[in-house]
Every structure is written in C-alpha cells, then in structure tokens.
C-alpha positions as CSV (number, residue, x, y, z in Angstrom):
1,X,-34.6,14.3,-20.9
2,X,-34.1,17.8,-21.3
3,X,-35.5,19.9,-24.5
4,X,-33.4,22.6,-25.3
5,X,-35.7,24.3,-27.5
6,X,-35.0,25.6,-30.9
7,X,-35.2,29.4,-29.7
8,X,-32.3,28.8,-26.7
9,X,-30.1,27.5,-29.6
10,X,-30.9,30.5,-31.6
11,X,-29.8,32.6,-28.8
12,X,-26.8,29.9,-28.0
13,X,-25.2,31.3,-31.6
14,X,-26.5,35.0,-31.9
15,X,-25.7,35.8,-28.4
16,X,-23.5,33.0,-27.1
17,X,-25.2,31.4,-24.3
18,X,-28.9,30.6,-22.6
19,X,-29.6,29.1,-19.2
20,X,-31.3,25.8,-18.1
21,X,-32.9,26.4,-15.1
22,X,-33.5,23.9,-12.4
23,X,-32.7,20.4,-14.6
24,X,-30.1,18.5,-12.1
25,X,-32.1,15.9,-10.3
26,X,-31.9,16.9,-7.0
27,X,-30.0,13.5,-5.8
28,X,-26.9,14.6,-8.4
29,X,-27.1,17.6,-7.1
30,X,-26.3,16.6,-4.0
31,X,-24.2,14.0,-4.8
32,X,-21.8,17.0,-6.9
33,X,-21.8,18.9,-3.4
34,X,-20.6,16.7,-1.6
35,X,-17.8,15.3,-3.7
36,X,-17.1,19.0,-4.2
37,X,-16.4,19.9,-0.5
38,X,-14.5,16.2,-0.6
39,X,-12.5,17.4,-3.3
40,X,-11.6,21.0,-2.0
41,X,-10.4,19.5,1.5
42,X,-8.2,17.2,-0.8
43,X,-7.1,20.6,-2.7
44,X,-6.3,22.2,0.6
45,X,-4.4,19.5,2.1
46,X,-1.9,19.2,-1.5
47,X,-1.7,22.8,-1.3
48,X,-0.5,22.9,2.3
49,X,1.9,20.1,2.2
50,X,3.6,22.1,-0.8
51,X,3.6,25.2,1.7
52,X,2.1,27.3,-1.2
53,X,-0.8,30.0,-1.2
54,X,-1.5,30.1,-4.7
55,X,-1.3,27.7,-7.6
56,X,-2.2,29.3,-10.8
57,X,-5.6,31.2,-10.8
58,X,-6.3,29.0,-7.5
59,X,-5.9,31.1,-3.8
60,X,-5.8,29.1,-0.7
61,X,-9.0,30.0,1.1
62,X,-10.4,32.2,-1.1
63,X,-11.2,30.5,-4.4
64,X,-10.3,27.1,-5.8
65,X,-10.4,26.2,-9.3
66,X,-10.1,22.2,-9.0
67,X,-9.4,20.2,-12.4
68,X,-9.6,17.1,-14.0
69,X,-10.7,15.0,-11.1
70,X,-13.5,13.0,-12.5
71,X,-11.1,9.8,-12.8
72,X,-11.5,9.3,-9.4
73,X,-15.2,9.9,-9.2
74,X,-17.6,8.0,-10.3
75,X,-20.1,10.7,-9.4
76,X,-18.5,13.4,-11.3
77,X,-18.0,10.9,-14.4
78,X,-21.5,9.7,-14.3
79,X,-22.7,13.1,-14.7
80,X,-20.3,14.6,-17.6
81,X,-21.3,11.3,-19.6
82,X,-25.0,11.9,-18.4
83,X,-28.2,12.2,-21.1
84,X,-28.7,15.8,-19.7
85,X,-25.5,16.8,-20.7
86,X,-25.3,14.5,-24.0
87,X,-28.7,16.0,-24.7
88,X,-27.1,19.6,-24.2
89,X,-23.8,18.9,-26.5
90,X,-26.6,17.7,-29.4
91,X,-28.1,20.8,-29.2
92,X,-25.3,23.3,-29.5
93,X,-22.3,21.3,-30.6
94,X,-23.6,18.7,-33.3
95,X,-23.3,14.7,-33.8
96,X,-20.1,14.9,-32.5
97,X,-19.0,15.6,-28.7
98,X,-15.4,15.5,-26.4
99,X,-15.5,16.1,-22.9
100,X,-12.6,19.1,-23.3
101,X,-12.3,19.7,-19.3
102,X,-14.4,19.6,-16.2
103,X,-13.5,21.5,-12.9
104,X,-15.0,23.1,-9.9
105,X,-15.4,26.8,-9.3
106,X,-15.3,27.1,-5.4
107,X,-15.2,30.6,-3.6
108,X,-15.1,31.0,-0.1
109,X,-16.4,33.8,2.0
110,X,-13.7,36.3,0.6
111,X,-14.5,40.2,-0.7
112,X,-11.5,39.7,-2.8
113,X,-13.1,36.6,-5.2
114,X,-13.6,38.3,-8.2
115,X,-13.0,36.8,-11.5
116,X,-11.8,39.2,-14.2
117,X,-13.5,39.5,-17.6
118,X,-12.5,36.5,-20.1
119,X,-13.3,34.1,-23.0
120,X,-12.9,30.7,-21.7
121,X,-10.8,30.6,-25.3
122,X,-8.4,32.6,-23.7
123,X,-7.0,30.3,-21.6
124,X,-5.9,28.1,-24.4
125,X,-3.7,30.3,-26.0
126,X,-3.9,29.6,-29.4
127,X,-6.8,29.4,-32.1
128,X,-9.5,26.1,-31.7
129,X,-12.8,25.5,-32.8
130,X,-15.4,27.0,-29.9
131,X,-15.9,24.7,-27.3
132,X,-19.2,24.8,-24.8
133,X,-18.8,25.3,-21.4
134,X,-21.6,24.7,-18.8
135,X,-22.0,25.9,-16.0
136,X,-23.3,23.6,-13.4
137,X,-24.8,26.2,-10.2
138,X,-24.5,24.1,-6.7
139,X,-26.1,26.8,-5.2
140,X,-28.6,29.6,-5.2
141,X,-26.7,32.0,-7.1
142,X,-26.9,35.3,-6.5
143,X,-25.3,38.7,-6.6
144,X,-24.2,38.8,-3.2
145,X,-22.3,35.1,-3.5
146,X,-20.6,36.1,-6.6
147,X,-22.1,35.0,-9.6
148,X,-21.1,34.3,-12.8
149,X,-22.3,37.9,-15.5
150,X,-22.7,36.9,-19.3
151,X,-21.8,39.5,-21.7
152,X,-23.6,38.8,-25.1
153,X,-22.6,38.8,-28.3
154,X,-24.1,41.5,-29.5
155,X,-22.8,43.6,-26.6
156,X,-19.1,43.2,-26.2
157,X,-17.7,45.6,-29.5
158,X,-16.7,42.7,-31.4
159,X,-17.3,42.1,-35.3
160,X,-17.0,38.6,-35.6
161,X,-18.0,36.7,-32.6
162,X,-15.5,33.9,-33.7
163,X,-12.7,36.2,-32.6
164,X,-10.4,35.3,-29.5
165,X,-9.7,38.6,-28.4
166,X,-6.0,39.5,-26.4
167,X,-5.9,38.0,-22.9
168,X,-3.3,40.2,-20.6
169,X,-2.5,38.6,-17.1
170,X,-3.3,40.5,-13.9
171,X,-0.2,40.6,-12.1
172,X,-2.0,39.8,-8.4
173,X,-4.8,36.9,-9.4
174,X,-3.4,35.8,-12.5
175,X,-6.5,36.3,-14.0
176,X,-6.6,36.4,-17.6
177,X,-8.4,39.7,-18.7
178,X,-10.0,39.9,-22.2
179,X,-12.5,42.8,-22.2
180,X,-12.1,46.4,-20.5
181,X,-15.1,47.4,-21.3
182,X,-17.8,49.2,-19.0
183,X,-20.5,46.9,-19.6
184,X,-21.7,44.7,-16.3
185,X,-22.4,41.7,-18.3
186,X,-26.2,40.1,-16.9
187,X,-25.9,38.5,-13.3
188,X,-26.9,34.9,-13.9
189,X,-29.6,34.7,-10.7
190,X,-30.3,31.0,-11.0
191,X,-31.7,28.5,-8.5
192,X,-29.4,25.7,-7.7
193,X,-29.5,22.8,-10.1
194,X,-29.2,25.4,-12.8
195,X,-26.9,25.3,-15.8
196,X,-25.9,28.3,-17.5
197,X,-24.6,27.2,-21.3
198,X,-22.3,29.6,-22.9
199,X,-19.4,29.4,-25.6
200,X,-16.0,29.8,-25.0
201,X,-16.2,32.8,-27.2
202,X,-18.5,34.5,-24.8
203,X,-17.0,37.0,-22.1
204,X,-18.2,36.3,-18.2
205,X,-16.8,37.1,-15.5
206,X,-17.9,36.9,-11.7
207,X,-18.1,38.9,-8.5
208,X,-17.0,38.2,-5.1
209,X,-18.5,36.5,-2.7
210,X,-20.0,38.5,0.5
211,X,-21.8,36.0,2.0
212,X,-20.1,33.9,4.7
213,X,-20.9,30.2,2.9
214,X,-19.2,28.7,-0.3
215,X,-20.5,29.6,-3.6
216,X,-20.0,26.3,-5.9
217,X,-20.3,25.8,-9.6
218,X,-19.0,22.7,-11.8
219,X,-18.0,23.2,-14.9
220,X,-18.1,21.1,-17.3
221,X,-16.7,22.0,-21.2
222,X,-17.1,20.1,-24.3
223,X,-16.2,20.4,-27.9
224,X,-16.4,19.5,-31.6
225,X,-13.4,17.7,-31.8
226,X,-10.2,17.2,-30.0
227,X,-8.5,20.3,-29.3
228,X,-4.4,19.7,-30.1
229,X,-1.9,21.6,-28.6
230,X,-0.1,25.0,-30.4
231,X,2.4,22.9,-32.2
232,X,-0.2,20.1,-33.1
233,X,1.8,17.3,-31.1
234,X,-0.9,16.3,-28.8
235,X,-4.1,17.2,-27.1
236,X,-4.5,20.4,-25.0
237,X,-6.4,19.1,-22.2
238,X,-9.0,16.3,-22.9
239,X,-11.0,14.6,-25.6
240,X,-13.1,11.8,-24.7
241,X,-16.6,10.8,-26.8
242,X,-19.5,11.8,-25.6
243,X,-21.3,11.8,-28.3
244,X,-20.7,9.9,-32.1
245,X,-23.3,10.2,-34.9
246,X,-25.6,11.8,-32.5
247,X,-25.7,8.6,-29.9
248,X,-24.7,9.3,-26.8
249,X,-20.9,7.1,-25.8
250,X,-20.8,5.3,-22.7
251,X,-18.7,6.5,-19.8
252,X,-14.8,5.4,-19.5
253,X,-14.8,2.1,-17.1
C-alpha cells in the first residue's frame, strides 16, 4: 500500500500535482513495457494498413498516443483497478472514483517530439469537474528523453485554478496549446516506476526526445464522477467504478 501523505495532498490542491517516486512493483513494471511495445507494433501495423502518417495528435514513428486498450489486457486492467491506484484516487479524488481514460504516451527517437503546453481539461472541450491524471514513467525520465514539465498553480497567471483556460490547435501537431507563457514548468526527473499525479487543471507539457531509445509513460485518468458529453447525451470517454464509499470496486471480468 502506498501512503500518500497529508502534505502531497496539500500540494495536490494548492499547486496541482506531487510525484510518487519509485511505487510500481517492478514485475508490473515490466509487465506495462512490454504490453506497451505490443501495443505500439499493433498501433503501427493499423496505421500502415490505413496508409496514414498521422492520426490525431499521434505521428507515425515519432510519438504515439495509444487509447483505450485495457479491454484487451488484462495487464493494463489489473493495474488501473490496482490498490496503488485506488489508494491514489482516495487521496485526491474522494469516496468516489471512475476510470475516465488510460493511454500510453510513447516517443521515439525523434528531435521533433515535443508536446505543446496544455490542461489535460482542454481536450474535452467543454466544462467537467477536474479529473486526476497519473502519470505512470516506464522509464528513467529525463531531460534528454523528453519528460513531462509541471507548471504549478501558483505559477501559471491564473486566478482561480478551476479555470479551463482557451486551447488553440497547432496547425502542424495538432497539439492543443493552453499557456504561452515563458515559464519552463519543473522537468519531472523521476526513476522508472514513478508516478507523477497532477490535475487536469494543471499545465504540462514535454520535450523531445534526443536519445536514440523510446521514452514511455502510461497514463492513467480518473474522476469524481462520470464525465457526459457537451449536450449531456452520454459519456465523454469512460466511467467505470473504481472506488464506491471509499472501497475499492473489483475489475470488469
């Protein structure tokens, strides 16, 4: 079990985010790499049978952002539904849990794998609730293999850190871009097994990758409760239990 203590919640909703260090068991660990690399050869493969370079914010062989798999791993499903990650919704969220969305983050050896500025919030397009994202590091992160920069709360010009500022799109990534700010955001150097917990109110944004290996994350977001679509006639992405009254829900069969 993993104790997020009372003074990493503190900073969770002054400054939007704190960082786990080290707490996936090395055998998940693994386990995530290796259905990671399994899923981004899968990703490649439907990519070049639609003869297409780019699918959304995803670039063939430069960065893959690879969603809503889990269904088909019982790897990936075991860990989203896990007691570190129950334990971690408790702390920041409440008695009450969805899984929202899960993906991996791959980049390739690129110089060109930058991820703009954003609010996770962003990318939904309409007013919700704040949802948590965490940020599951694969590997030794580092500067040099692009990764992820938190820009706190009380650094980033807003009032109310509830706000969802204006995304625009970049024309060339399709990266939404939320802050144009000149503040570098703090580099998340984290060992791998690391999870770096943030809202989807807080800005991040990543580097590129100059190394010549992948740099892997898996994130997985949860929130409050189910987050509905603009006109309120479904859900957005996801909403599964994860946790009810505080007790962690078993994984879907």
């Amino acid at each position: 079990m993993v104790m997020v203590t009372s003074q990493q919640v503190k900073q969770y909703h002054s400054e939007g985010y704190f960082i786990l260090e080290s707490v996936i068991p090395a055998d998940v660990l693994d386990a995530l790499r290796d259905e990671c690399m399994r899923m981004v050869e899968q990703f490649e493969r439907e990519m070049e049978a639609r003869g297409t370079t780019s699918h959304n914010i995803t670039h063939y062989k430069k960065r893959y952002f690879i969603s809503n798999r889990s269904a088909s791993s019982p790897i990936m499903t075991d860990f989203l539904f896990s007691q570190l990650m129950a334990d971690i919704c408790r702390a920041t969220l409440g008695a009450t849990a969805y899984l929202f969305n899960e993906q991996y983050v791959v980049k390739a050896a690129d110089a060109d794998t930058k991820f703009a500025w954003h609010q996770d919030s962003g990318y939904v397009g309409h007013y919700h609730q704040p949802y948590l994202s965490c940020w599951c590091a694969l590997d030794d992160m580092t500067e040099e293999n692009g990764t992820v920069y938190i820009l706190p709360y009380s650094r980033d010009g807003r009032v109310d850190s509830d706000q969802i500022t204006d995304h625009n799109t970049e024309e060339r990534t399709n990266d939404r871009v939320g802050y144009h700010g000149d503040d570098p955001g703090l580099p998340a150097l984290v060992p791998a097994g690391s999870i770096v917990v943030f809202s989807s109110r807080t800005f991040h944004r990543s580097s590129a990758n100059l190394t010549d290996n992948y740099r892997r994350c898996y994130l997985a977001q949860y929130s409050p409760e189910p987050i509905m679509n603009r006109d309120g006639t479904g859900l957005h992405a996801r909403a599964e239990l994860v946790l009810q009254n505080g007790e962690r829900m078993p994984a879907p069969a």
